[in-house]
TIDO-349665 format. One record per atom (N, C-alpha, C, O, CB): atom name; residue number from 1; x, y, z. Coordinates in steps of 0.1 Angstrom, whole numbers, plus 5000, padded with zeros to 4 digits. Glycine has a CB too. Layout:
% TIDO-349665
(atom "CA" NUM (X Y Z))
...
//
This chain:
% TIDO-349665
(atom "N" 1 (3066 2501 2157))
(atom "CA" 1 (3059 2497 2168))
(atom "C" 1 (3053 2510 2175))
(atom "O" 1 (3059 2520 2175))
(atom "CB" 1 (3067 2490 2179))
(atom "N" 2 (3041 2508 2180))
(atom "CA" 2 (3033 2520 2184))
(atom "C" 2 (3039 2518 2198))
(atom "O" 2 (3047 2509 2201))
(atom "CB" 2 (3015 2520 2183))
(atom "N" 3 (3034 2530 2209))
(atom "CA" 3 (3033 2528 2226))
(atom "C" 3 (3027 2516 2230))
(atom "O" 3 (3031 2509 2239))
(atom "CB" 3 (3024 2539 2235))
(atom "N" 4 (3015 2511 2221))
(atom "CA" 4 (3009 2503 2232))
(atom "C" 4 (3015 2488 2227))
(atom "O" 4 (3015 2478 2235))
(atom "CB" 4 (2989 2505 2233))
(atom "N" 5 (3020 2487 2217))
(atom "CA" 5 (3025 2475 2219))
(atom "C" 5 (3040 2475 2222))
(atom "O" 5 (3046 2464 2219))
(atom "CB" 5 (3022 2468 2208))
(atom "N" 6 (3046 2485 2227))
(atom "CA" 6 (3061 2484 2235))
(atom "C" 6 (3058 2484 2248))
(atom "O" 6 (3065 2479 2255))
(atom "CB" 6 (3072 2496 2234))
(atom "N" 7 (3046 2490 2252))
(atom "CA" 7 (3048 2492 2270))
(atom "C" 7 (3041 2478 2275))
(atom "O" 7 (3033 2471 2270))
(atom "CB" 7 (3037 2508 2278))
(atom "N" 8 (3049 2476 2289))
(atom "CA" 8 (3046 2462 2296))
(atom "C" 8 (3035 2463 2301))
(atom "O" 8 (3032 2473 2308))
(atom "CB" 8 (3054 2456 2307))
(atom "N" 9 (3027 2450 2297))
(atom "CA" 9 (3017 2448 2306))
(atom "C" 9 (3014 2437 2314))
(atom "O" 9 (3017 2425 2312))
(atom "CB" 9 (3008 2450 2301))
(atom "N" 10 (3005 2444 2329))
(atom "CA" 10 (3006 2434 2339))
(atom "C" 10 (2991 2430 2336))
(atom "O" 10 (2982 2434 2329))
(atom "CB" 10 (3011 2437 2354))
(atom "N" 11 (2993 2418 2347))
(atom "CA" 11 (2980 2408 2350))
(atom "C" 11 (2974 2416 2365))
(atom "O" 11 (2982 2423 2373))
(atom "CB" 11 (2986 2387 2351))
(atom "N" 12 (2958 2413 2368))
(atom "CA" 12 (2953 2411 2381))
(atom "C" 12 (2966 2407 2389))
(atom "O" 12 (2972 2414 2397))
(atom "CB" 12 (2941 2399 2382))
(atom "N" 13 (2969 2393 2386))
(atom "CA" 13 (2979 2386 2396))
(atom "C" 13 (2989 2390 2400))
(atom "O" 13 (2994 2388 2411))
(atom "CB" 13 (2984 2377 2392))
(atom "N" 14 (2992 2401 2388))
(atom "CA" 14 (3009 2407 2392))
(atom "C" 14 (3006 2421 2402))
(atom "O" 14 (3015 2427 2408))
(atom "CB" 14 (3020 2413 2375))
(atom "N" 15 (2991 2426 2401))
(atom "CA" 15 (2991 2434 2409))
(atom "C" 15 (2983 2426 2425))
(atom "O" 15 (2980 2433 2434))
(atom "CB" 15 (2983 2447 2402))
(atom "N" 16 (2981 2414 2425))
(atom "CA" 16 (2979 2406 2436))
(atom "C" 16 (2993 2408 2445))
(atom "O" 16 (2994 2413 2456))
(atom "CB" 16 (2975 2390 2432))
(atom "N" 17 (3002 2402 2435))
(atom "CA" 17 (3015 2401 2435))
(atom "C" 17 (3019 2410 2448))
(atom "O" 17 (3018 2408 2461))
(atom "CB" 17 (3021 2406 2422))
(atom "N" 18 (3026 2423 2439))
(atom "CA" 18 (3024 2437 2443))
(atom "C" 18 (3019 2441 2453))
(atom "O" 18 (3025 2450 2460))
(atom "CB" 18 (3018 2443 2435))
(atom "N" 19 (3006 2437 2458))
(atom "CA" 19 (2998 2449 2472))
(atom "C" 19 (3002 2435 2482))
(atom "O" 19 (3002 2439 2493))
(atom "CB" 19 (2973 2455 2471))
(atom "N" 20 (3006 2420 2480))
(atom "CA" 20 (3012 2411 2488))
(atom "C" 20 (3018 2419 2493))
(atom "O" 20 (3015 2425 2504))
(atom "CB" 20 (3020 2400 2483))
(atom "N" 21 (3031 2421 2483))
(atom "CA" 21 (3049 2429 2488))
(atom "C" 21 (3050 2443 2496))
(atom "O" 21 (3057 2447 2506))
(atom "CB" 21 (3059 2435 2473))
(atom "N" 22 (3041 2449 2489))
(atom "CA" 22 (3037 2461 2495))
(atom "C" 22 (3038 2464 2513))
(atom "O" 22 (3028 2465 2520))
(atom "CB" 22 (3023 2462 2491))
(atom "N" 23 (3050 2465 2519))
(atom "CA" 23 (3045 2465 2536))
(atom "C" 23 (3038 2475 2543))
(atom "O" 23 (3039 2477 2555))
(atom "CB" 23 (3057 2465 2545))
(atom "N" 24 (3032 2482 2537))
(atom "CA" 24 (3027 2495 2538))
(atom "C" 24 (3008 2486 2541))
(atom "O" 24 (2999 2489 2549))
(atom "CB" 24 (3033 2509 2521))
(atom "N" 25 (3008 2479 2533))
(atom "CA" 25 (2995 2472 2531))
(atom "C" 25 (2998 2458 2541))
(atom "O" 25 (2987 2453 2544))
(atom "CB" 25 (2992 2468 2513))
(atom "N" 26 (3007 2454 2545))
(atom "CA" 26 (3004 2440 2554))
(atom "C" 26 (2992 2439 2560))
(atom "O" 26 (2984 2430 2556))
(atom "CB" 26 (3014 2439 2567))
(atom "N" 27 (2989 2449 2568))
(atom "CA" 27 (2978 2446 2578))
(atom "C" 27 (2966 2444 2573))
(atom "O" 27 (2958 2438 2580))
(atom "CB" 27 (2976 2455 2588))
(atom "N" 28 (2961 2448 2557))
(atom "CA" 28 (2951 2448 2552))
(atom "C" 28 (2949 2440 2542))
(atom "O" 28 (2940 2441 2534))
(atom "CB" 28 (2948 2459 2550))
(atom "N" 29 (2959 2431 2542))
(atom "CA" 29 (2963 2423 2530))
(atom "C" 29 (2947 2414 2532))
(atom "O" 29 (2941 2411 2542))
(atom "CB" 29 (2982 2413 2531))
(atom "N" 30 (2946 2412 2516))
(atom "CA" 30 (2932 2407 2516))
(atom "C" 30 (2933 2395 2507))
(atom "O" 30 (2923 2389 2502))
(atom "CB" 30 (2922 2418 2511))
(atom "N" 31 (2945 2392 2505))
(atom "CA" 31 (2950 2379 2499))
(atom "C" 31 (2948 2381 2480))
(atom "O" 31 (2957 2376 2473))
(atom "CB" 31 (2940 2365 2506))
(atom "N" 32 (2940 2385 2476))
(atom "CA" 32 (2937 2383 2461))
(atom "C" 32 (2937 2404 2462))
(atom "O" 32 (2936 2411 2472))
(atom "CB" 32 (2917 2370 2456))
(atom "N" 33 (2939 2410 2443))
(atom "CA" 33 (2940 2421 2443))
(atom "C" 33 (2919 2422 2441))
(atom "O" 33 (2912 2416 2433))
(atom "CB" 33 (2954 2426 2430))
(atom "N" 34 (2915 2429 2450))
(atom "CA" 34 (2901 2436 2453))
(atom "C" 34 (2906 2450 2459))
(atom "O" 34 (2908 2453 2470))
(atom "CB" 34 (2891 2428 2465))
(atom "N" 35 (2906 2456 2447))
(atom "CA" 35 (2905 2473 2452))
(atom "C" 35 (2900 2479 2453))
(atom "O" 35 (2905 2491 2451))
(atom "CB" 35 (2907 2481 2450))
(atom "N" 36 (2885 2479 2456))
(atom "CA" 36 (2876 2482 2464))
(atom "C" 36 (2874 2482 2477))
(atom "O" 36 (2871 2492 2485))
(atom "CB" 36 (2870 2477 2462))
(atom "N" 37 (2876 2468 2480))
(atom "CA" 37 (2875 2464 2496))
(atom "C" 37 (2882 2468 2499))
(atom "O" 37 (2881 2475 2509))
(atom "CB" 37 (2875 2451 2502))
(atom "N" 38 (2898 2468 2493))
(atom "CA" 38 (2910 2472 2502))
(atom "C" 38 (2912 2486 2502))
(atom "O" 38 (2921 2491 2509))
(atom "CB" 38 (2923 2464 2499))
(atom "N" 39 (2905 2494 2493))
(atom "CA" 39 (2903 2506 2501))
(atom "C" 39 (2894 2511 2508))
(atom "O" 39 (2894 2523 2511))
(atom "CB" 39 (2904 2513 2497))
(atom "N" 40 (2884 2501 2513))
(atom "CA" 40 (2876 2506 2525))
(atom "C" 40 (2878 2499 2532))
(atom "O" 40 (2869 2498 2540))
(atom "CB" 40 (2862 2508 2525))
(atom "N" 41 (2888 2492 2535))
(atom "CA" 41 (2895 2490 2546))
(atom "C" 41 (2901 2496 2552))
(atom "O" 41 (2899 2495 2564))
(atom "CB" 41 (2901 2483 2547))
(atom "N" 42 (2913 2505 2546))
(atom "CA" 42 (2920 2511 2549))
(atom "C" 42 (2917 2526 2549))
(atom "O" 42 (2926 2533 2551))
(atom "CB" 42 (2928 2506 2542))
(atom "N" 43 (2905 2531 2549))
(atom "CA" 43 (2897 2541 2550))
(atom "C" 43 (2887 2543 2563))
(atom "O" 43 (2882 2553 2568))
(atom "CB" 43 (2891 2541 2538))
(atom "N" 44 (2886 2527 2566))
(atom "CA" 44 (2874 2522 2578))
(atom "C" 44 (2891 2527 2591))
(atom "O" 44 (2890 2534 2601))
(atom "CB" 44 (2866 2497 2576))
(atom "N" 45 (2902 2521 2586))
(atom "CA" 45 (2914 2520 2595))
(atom "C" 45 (2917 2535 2598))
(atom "O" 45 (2923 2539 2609))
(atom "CB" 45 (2927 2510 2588))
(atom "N" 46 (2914 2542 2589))
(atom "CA" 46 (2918 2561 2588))
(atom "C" 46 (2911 2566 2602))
(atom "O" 46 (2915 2568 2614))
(atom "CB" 46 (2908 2573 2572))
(atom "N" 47 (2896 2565 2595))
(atom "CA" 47 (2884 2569 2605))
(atom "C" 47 (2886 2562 2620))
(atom "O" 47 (2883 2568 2629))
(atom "CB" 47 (2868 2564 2598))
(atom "N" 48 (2892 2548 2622))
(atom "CA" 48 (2896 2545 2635))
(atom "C" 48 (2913 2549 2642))
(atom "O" 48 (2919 2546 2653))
(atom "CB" 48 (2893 2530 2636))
(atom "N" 49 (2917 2554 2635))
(atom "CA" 49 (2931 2558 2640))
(atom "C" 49 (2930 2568 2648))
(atom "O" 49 (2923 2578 2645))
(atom "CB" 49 (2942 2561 2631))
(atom "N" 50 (2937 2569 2659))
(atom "CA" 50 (2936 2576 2673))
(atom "C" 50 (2951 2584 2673))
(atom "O" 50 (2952 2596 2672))
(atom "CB" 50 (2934 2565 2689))
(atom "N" 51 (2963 2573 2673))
(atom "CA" 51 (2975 2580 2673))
(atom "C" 51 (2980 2585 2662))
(atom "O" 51 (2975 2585 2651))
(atom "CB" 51 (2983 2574 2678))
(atom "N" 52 (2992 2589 2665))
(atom "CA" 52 (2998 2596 2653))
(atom "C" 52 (3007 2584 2647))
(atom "O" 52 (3012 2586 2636))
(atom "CB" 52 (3008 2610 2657))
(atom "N" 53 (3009 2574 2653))
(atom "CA" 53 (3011 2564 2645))
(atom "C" 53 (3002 2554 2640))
(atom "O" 53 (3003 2544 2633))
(atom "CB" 53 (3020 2559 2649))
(atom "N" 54 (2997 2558 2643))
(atom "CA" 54 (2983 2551 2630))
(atom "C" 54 (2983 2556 2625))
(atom "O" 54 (2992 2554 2616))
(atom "CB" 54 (2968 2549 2630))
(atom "N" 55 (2976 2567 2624))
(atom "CA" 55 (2974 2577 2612))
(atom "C" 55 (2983 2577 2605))
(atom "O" 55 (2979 2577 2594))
(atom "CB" 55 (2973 2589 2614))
(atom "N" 56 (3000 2577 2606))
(atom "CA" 56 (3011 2579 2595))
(atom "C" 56 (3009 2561 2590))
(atom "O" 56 (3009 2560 2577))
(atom "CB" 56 (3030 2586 2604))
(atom "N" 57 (3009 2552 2595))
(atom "CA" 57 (3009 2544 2590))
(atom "C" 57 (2995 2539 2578))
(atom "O" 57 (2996 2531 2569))
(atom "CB" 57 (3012 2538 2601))
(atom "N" 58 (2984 2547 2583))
(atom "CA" 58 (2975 2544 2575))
(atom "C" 58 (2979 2551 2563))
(atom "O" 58 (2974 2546 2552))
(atom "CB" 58 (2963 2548 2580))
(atom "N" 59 (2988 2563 2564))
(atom "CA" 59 (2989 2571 2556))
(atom "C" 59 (3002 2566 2543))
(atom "O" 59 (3003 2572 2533))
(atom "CB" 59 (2990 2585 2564))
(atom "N" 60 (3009 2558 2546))
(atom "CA" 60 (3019 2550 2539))
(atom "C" 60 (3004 2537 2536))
(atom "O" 60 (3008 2528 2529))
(atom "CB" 60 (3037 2545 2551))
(atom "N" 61 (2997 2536 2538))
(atom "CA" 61 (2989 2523 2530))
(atom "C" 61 (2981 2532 2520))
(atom "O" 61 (2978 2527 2509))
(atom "CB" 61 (2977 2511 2540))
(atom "N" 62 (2976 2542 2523))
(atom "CA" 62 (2970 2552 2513))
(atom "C" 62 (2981 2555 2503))
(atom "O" 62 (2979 2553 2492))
(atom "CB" 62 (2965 2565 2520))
(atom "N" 63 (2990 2560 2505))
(atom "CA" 63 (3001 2560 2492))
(atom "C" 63 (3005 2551 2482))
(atom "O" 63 (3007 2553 2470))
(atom "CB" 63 (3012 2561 2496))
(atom "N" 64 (3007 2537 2490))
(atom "CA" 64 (3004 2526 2483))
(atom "C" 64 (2995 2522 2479))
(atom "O" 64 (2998 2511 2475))
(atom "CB" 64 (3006 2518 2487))
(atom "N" 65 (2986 2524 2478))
(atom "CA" 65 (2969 2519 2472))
(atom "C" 65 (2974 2531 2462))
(atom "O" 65 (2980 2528 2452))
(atom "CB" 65 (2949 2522 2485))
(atom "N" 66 (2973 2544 2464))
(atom "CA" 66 (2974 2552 2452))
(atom "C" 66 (2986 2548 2441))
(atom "O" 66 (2984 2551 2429))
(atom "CB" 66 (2976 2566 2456))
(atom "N" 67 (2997 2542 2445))
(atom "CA" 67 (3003 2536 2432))
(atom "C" 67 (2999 2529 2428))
(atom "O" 67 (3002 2530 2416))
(atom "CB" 67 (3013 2533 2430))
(atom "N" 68 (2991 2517 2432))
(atom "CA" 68 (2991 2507 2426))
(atom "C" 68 (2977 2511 2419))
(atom "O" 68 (2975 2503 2409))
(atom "CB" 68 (2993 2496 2436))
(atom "N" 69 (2968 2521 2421))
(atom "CA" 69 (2959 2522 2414))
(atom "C" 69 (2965 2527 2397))
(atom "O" 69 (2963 2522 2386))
(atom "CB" 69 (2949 2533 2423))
(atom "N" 70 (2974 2538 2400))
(atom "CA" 70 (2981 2543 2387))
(atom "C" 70 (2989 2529 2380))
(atom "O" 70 (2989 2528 2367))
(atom "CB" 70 (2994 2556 2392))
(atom "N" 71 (2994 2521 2386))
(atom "CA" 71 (3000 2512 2379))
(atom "C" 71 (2985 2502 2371))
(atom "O" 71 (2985 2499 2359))
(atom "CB" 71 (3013 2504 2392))
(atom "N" 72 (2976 2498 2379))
(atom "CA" 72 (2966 2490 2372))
(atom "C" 72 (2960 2503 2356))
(atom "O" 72 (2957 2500 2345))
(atom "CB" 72 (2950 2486 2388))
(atom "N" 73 (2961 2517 2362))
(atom "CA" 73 (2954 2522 2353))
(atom "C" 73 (2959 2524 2340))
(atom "O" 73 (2953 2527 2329))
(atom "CB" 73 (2950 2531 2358))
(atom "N" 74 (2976 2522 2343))
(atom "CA" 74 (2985 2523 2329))
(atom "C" 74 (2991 2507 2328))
(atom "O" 74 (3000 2508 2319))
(atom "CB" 74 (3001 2537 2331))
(atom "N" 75 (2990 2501 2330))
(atom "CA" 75 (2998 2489 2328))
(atom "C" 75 (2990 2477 2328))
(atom "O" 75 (2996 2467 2323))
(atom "CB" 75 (3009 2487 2338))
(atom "N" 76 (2973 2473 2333))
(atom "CA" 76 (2968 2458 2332))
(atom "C" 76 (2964 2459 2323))
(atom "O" 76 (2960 2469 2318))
(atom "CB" 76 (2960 2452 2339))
(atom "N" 77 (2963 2446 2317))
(atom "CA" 77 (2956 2444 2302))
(atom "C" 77 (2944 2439 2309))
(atom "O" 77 (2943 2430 2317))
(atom "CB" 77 (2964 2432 2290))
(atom "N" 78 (2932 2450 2303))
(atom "CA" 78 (2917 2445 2301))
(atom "C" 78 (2916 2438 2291))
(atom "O" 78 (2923 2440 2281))
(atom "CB" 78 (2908 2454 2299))
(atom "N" 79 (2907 2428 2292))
(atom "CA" 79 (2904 2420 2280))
(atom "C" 79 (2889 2425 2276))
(atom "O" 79 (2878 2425 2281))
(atom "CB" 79 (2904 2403 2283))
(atom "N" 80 (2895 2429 2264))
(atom "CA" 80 (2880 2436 2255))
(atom "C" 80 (2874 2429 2243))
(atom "O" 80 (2864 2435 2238))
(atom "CB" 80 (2883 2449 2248))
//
């Protein structure tokens, strides 16, 4: 068996899943996985944060958007 047919792969759904669970993302939750929108949401939310708890909080949904980007980029199966 090669890598690519031992390593798991996920669906859209399981990274829908995923940015659901995510509490770092609640507030921006956008119901279906669009990672696009939901990072210019959460970038629109940067540019309006005033306190320092916004900002740290925006900054735990930016961490989470960045895993989950690494996880779509090693683990969803594109259909080719």
């Amino acid at each position: 068996m090669n890598d690519r047919e031992t390593r798991r792969v996920l669906t859209t759904e399981d990274l829908t899943y995923l940015a659901q669970r995510a509490r770092a993302l609640e507030p921006y939750a956008l119901g279906i996985w669009e990672r696009d929108r939901l990072w210019a949401v959460v970038l629109a939310a940067q540019m309006e944060a005033r306190t320092r708890a916004e900002r740290e909080a925006v900054a735990e949904a930016r961490g989470a958007l960045q895993i989950l980007d690494a996880i779509e980029r090693h683990f969803v199966r594109r259909e080719e």
